[in-house]
C-alpha positions in Angstrom: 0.0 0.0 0.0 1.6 3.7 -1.4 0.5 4.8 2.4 2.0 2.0 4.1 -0.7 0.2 5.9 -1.5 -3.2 6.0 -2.1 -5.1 2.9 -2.7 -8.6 2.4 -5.1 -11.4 4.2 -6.1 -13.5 6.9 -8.6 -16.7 6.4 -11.5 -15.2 8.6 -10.7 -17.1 12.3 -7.0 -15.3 11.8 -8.5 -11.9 12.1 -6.5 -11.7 16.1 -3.7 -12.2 13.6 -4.0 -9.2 11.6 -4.6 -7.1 14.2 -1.4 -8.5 16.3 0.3 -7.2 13.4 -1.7 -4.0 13.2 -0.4 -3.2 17.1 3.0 -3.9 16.0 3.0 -0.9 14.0 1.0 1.4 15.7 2.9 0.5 18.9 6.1 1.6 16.7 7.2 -1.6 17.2 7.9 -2.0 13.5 8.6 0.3 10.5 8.0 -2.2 7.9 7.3 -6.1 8.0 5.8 -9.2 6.6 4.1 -12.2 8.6 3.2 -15.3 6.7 1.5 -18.7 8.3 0.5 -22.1 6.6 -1.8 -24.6 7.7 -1.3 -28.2 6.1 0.1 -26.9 3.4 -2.2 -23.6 2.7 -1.4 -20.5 3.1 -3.6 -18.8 5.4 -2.1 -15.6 6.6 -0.5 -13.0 4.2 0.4 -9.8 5.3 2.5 -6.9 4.7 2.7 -3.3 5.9 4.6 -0.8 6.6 7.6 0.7 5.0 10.9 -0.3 3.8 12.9 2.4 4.6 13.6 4.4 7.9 13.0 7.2 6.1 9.3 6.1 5.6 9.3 7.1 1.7 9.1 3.3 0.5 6.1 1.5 1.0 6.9 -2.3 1.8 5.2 -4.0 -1.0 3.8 -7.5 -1.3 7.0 -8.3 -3.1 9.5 -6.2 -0.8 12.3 -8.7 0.4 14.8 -8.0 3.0 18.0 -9.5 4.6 17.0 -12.1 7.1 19.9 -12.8 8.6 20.6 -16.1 10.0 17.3 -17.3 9.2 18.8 -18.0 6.1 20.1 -21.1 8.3 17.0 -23.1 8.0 17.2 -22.8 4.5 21.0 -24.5 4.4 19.8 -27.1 7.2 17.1 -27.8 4.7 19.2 -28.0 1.4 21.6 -30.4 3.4 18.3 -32.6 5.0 17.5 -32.9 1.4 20.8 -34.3 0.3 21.5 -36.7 3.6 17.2 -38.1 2.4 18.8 -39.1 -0.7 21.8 -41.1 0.7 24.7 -38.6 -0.7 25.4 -37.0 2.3 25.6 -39.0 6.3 25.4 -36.8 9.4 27.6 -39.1 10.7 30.3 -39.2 8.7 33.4 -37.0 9.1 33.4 -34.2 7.5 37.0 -34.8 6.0 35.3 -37.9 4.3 33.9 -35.0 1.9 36.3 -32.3 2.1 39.6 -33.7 3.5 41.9 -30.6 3.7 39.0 -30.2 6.5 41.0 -32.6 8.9 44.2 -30.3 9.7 44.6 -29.8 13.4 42.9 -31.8 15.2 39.5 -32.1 12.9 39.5 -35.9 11.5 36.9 -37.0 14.0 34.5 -34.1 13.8 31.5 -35.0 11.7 28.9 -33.6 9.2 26.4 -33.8 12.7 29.0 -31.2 14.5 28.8 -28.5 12.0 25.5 -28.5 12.0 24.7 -28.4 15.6 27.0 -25.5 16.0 29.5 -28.0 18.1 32.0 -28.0 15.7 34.3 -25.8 17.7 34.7 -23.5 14.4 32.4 -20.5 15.9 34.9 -17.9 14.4 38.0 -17.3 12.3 40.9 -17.1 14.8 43.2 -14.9 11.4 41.8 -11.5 10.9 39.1 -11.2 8.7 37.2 -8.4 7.0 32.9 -8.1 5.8 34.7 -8.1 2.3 36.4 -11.3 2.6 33.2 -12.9 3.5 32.1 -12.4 -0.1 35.8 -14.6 -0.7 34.2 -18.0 -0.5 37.3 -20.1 -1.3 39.5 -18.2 1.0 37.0 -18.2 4.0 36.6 -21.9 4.0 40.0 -22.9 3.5 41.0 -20.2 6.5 38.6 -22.8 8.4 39.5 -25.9 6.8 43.2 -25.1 8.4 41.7 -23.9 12.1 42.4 -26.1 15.3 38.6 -26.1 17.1 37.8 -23.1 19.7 37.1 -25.8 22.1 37.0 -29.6 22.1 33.9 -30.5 18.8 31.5 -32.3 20.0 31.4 -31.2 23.9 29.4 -28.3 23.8 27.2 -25.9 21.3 28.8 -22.7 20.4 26.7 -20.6 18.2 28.2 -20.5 14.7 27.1 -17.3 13.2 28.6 -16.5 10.3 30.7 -19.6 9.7 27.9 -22.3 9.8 26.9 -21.6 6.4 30.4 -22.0 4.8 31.0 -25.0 6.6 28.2 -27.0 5.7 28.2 -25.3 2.4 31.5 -26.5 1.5 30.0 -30.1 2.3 27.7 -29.6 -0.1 29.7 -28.0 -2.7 32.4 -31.1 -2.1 29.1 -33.3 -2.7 27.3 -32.0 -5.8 29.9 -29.8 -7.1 27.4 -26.8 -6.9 27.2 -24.2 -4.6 24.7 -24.2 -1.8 23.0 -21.1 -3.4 23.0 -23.2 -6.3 21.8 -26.3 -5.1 19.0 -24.4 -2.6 17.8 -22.7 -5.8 17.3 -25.4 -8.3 16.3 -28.0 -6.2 14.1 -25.7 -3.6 13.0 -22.2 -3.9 12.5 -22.5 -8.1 10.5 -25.2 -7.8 8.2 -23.9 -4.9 8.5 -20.6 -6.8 9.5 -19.1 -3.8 11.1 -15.9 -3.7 14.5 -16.1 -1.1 17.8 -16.0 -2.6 20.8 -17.0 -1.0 23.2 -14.9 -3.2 20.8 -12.3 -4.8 20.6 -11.2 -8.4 21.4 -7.5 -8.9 18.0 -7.4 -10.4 16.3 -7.5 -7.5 17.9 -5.1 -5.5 15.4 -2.4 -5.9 12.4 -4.5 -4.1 15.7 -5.1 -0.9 14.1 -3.6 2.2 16.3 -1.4 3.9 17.5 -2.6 7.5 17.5 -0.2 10.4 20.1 -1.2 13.0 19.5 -2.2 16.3 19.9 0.8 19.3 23.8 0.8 20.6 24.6 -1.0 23.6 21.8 -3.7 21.8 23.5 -4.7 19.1 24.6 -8.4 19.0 28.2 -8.9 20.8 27.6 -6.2 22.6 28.8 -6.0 26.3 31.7 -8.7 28.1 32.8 -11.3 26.2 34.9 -14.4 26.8 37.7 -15.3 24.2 35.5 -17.2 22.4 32.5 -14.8 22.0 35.4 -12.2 21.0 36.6 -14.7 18.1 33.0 -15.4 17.1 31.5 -12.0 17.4 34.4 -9.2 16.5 35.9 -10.8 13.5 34.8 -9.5 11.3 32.5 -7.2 14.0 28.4 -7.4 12.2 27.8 -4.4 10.2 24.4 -3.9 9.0 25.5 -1.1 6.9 27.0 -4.6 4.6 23.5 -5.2 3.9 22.6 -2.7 2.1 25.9 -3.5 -0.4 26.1 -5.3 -4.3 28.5 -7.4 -2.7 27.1 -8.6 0.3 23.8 -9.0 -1.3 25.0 -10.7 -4.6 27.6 -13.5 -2.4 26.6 -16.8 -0.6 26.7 -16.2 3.0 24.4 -19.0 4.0 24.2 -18.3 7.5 23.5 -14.9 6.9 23.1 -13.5 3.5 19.6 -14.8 2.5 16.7 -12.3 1.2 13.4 -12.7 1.2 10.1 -12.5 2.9 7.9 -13.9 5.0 5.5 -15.7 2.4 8.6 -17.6 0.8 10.4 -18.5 4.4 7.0 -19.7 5.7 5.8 -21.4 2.3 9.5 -23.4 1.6 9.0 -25.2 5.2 5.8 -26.3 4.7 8.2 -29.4 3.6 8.7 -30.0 6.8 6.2 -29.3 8.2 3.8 -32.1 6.2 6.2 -34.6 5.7 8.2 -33.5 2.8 5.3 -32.7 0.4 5.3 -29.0 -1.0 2.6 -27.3 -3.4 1.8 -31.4 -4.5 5.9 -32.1 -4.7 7.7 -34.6 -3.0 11.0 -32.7 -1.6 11.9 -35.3 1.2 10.8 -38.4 3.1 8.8 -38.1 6.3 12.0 -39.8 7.6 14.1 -37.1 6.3 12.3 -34.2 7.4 12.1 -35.8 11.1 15.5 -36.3 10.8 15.6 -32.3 11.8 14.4 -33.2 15.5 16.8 -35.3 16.3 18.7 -33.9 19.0 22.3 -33.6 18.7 23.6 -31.4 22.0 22.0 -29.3 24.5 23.6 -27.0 27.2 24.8 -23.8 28.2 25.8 -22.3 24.8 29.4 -21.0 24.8 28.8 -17.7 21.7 24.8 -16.7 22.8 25.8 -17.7 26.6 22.3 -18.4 27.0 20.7 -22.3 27.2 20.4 -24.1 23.9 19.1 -27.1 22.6 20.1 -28.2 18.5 19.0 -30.7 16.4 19.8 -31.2 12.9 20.2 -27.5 12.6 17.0 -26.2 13.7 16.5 -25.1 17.5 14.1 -27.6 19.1 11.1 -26.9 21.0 11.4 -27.3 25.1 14.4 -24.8 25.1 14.0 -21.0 25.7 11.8 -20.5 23.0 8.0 -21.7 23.9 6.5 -23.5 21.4 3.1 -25.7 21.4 3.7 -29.3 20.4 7.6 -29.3 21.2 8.5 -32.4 20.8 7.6 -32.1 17.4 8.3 -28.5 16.8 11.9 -26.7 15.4 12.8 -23.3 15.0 15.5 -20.7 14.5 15.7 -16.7 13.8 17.6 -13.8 12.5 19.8 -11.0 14.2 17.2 -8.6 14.8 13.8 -10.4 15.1 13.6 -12.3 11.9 12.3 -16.0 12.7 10.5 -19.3 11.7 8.7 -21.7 13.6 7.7 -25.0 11.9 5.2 -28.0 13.7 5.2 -31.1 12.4 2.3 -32.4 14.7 -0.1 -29.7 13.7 1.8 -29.1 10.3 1.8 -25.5 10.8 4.6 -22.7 9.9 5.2 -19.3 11.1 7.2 -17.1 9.9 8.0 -13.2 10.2 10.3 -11.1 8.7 10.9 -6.6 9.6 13.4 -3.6 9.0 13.7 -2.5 12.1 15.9 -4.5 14.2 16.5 -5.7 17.5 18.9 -6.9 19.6 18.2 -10.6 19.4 18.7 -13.7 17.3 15.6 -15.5 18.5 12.4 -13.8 17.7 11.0 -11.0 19.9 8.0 -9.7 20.8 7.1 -8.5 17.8 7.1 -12.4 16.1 5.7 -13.9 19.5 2.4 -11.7 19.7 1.7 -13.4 16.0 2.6 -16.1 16.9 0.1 -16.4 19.9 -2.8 -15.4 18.4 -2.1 -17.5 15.2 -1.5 -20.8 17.4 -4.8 -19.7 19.3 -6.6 -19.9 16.0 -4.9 -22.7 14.7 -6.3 -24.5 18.1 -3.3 -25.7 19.4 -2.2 -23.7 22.7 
């Protein structure tokens, strides 16, 4: 909408939805945002609103896309899930079994499982690096490939922020010979039709949403850190300002550097969420997709320093985030409030997306009143 209200729609017993959303914005909660939920593989909340700019000149559109941060995460978890269901990748396995420059100090025995339960010990580059070289895929990976662990793999989860995606994108690369990007959009998004991009096309940069940086002294990595959080956080130190960049935009950051909305993030896990059927396509087996709630490691995270509880990627259900069904339910979000929330047992998604950030990688607020009064109408909490 030119004026930037709310556009969109809500299936009629979703109408608490819509106005959730509605109170985001006139709380000033949010300058511009999307919210998207699927019920058994339907879409039945659509929204948009807002604007796409701080400076409130750019309505956010029904096709407005914006940097999601790690949320983009779910979408390499999902890429690899998809290649372990059709027996060319095991979780298992060590990771040098694929990529075996990956075993140099100390690394032979971590496995596929490690990286992507952030356990790896790989949680940051210990050599200097810059935003730019991020964009440097063969140098950042090789940097890593070379790297003793941070702290013994397997022992406990550290969040892996940036390098997650490179990790378990060079698996994949080592696999198929394609790039994650690559192999997420041919085998994924272009057949859903869905409109996320991990490495975007300049010719989309005009619908890019234009992020609005969290307050100081909220910012992520803000405050005392232990060596660790230090290595993980300050090298290179998150600049939001990157986002807004051709080169940051256009390179494969797959913990990181996805774009899109809310419609495509919620619409893409609908294969997890019913069984690994999509818009009438068989992605994965139910097997597969459940493979995603196994749980590999729980504890005291050593980046977030806040409880955590991983399974094949996704956060699970019965950690710090509440979620109905938990046993059956995975997660995970995006520095500043981006998240998605899939249930297998009521084969429901949820998925928001904003501009305005905050200072927090796992949903706030904002996402969590949706989120309330969509499970009320979906009948589940």
């Amino acid at each position: 909408m030119a004026d930037g209200s709310v556009a969109g729609f809500t299936q009629d017993r979703f109408a608490p939805v819509r106005e959730a959303f509605e109170a985001n914005f006139a709380s000033g909660a949010d300058v511009g945002a999307a919210f998207c939920a699927t019920l058994e593989g339907e879409t039945v909340v659509d929204l948009w609103g807002g604007f796409a700019d701080a400076a409130r000149t750019r309505p956010w559109e029904r096709d407005t896309i914006v940097n999601v941060y790690s949320t983009t995460k779910t979408m390499t978890f999902l890429t690899a899930l998809l290649i372990a269901d059709r027996g060319e990748l095991d979780f298992e396995a060590p990771v040098a079994r694929y990529w075996p420059e990956f075993a140099a100090n100390g690394k032979a025995d971590i496995k596929v499982s490690h990286l992507m339960a952030h356990s790896a010990g790989l949680s940051g580059w210990r050599e200097p690096v810059t935003t730019e070289d991020l964009y440097d895929w063969d140098k950042v990976v090789s940097l890593l490939a070379a790297q003793a662990p941070l702290w013994p793999p397997g022992t406990a989860p550290g969040y892996h922020a940036i390098t997650q995606g490179y990790l378990v994108g060079e698996v994949v690369r080592r696999i198929t010979g394609k790039s994650l990007g690559t192999v997420f959009r041919e085998e994924i998004a272009e057949p859903l039709g869905a409109d996320f991009h991990i490495g975007l096309p300049a010719s989309e940069d005009a619908r890019v949403a234009a992020l609005i940086p969290p307050p100081k002294g909220q910012a992520a990595g803000d405050g005392q850190q232990t060596e660790i959080q230090k290595i993980s956080f300050n090298n290179p130190v998150i600049d939001v300002s990157a986002t807004a960049t051709r080169g940051w935009r256009g390179a494969e950051i797959p913990a990181a550097g996805g774009t899109g909305n809310a419609r495509s993030v919620a619409e893409i896990h609908t294969i997890l969420a019913n069984g690994g059927v999509a818009k009438g396509k068989r992605f994965l087996s139910e097997a597969g997709c459940r493979k995603a709630l196994e749980l590999q490691i729980e504890g005291p995270d050593l980046v977030l320093g806040s409880p955590a509880r991983f399974g094949m990627g996704f956060g699970l259900g019965g950690g710090v985030v509440p979620l109905p069904n938990p046993q059956d339910s995975m997660y995970w979000g995006g520095y500043g409030g981006s998240i998605i929330m899939i249930d297998m047992q009521a084969h429901t998604t949820l998925s928001y997306v904003m501009n305005k950030m905050a200072g927090t990688t796992t949903g706030d607020m904002r996402a969590f009143s949706l989120a309330m009064a969509a499970w009320t109408a979906f009948g589940v909490v």
